[in-house]
N, C-alpha and C positions, 0 to 999 in steps of 0.2 A: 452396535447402534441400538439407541433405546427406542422403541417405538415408541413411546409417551412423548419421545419431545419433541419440539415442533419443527416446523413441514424444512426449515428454512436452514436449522440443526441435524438435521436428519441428513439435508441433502450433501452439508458437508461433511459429514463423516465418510458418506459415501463417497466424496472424493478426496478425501484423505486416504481412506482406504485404495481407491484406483489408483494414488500414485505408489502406496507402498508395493505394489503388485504389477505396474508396469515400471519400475524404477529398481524392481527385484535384481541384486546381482551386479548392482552397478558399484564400478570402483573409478579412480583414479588413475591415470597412464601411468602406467609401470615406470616412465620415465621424470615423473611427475616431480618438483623439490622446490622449496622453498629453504629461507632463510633460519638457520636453527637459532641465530641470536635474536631474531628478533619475532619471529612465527612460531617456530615450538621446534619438538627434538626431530630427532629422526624417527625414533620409538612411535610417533603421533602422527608423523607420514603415511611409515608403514599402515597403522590403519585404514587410511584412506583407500590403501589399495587392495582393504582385504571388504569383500560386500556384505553389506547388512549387521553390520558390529555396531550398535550405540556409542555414541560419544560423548563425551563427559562436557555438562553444558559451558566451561569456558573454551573448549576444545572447539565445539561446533559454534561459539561466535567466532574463533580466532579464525576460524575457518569460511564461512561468508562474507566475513568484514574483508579477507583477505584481497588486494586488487589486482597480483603480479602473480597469478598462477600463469600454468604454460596453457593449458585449459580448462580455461573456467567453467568451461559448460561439462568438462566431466567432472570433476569437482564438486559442481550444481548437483547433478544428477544422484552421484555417491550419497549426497546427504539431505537430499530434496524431502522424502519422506519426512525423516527426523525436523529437521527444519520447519517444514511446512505444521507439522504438529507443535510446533513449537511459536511459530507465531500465533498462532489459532488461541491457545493457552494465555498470553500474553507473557510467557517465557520470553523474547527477544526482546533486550533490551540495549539500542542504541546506543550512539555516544548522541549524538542528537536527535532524531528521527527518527518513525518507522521507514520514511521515504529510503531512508539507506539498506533496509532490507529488500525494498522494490531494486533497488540498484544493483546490486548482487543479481538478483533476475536478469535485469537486462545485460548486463556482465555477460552472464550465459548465452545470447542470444536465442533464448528458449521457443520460441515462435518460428527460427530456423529447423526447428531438431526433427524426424521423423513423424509423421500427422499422428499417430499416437501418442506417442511425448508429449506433444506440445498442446494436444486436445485434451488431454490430463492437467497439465498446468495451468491451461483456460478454465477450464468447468472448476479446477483449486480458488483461483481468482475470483471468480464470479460467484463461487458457493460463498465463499467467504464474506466476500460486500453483500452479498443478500443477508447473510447471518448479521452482521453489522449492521442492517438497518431493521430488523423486524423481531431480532431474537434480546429481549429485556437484559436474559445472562451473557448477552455477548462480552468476552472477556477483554476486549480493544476498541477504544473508542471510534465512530465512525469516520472521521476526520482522519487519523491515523492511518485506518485500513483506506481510503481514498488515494493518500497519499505513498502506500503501497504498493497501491494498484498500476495507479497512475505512473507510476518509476517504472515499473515491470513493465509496463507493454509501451509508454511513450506517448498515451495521448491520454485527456479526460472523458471524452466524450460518450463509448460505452458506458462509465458507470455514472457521468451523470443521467445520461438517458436511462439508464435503473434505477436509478433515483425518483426521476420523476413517475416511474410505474407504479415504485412504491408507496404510496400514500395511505395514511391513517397516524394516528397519534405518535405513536414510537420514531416512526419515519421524519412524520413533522419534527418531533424534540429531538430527534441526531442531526438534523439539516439547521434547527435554531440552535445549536451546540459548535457546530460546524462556522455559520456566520460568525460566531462571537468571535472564534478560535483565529479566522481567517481575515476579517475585516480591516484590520491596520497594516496587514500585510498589502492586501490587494488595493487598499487605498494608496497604498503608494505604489502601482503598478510593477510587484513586485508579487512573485507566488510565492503561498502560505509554507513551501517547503521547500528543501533545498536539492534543488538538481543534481542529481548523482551518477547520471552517466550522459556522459558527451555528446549523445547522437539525439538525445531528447530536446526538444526544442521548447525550453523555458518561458520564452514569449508570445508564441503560439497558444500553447497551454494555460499559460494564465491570463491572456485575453478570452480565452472560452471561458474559464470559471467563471471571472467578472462577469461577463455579458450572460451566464446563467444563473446569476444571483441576482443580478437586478431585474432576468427579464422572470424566468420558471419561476423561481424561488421567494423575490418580492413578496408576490401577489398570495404566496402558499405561504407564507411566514404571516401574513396582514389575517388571512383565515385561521390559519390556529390561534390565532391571539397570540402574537413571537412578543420579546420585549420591542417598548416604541424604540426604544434607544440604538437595540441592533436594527430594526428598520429603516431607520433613518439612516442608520449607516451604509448600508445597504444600499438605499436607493442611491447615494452619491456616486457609486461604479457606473453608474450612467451618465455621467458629468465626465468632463475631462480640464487638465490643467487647471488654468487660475477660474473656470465655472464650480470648478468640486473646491480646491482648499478657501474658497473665496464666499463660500452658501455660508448659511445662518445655523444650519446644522454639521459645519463643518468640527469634528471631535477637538480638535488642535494638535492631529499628532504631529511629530518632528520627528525627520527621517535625517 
């Protein structure tokens, strides 16, 4: 950890560090297999179940993306360290989404596992979206890490309430980064990412965002000087049906 860098960088190394040190030693069930035609060899298994071995980075996406382990949450755990350094980096790279890394998390049921486990995995979560919104060098856009987050634990509402803690410049321009990214989406009341595990509740979650965009968010995007053009968009999440696509400010998108 460098001391020089900042309060927000710092904290996450520190938890990066917690998990490679409670996650020490962890492998795979002995009885653990997957598919060699279509997953990888046997040779690639067997790692799995040997602890603390690096993995070569198509191996460890082949291996998260994966959805038909026998246990996913040991799986999780084998390669959480490696992994979680690895999104941090911006190494993870989706076929669509970061939300599909969040989804792997929930996979896990990580929030289940032993209060150490799983308090490692939160303070990962939460270091991380802090980094995301205050660290300039953060290597993954805010937006992304949200929608990470948000798959991982099942709901928005912690980190938009971080969100709103964190204010000042940097915070404002990932939040005016964020509406652009998300606007056409939630205009058609439809979340900005795509749902990835079953138990998440998709329309729940993206009725919160909306209703914290028009209500938190609005008023903190008009103060920084946001574009008018995302503001106006913006404020339409407040309208519903033929009042939103029928305004004078309606974009004209087609869904």
């Amino acid at each position: 950890m460098h001391p020089a860098a900042p309060p927000a960088r710092r904290r996450l190394d520190a938890a990066l560090a917690d998990l490679a040190t409670v996650f020490r030693g962890a492998t795979a069930r002995p009885d653990e297999a997957n598919c060699t035609c279509h997953w990888g060899s046997e040779e690639e298994l067997a790692l799995l179940k040997v602890p603390d071995v690096e993995l070569d980075p198509d191996l460890l996406r082949r291996t998260w993306q994966a959805v038909d382990w026998t246990d996913h949450g040991a799986v999780l755990r084998r390669i959480l360290p490696q992994f979680a350094a690895a999104l941090v980096a911006g190494r993870v790279d989706p076929l669509f989404g970061l939300e599909e890394a969040g989804g792997s998390f929930a996979r896990g049921h990580w929030q289940r596992w032993p209060d150490g486990q799983a308090a490692a995995v939160r303070e990962f979560l939460h270091a991380w979206w802090a980094q995301s919104l205050t660290d300039p060098d953060a290597a993954v856009p805010a937006h992304q890490v949200m929608a990470a987050c948000a798959e991982a634990s099942g709901t928005v509402a912690p980190w938009l309430a971080e969100w709103e803690r964190r204010t000042g410049p940097l915070s404002d321009q990932r939040l005016a980064e964020a509406a652009e990214e998300w606007e056409y989406e939630l205009l058609g009341d439809r979340l900005p990412w795509y749902v990835n595990w079953y138990e998440n509740d998709e329309d729940r979650m993206c009725a919160e965002l909306a209703a914290w965009l028009h209500g938190h968010a609005a008023a903190r995007l008009r103060a920084a000087g946001g574009s008018e053009e995302v503001q106006r968009r913006t404020a339409l999440l407040a309208l519903t049906d033929e009042d939103r696509w029928t305004h004078p400010h309606w974009p004209g998108h087609r869904y």
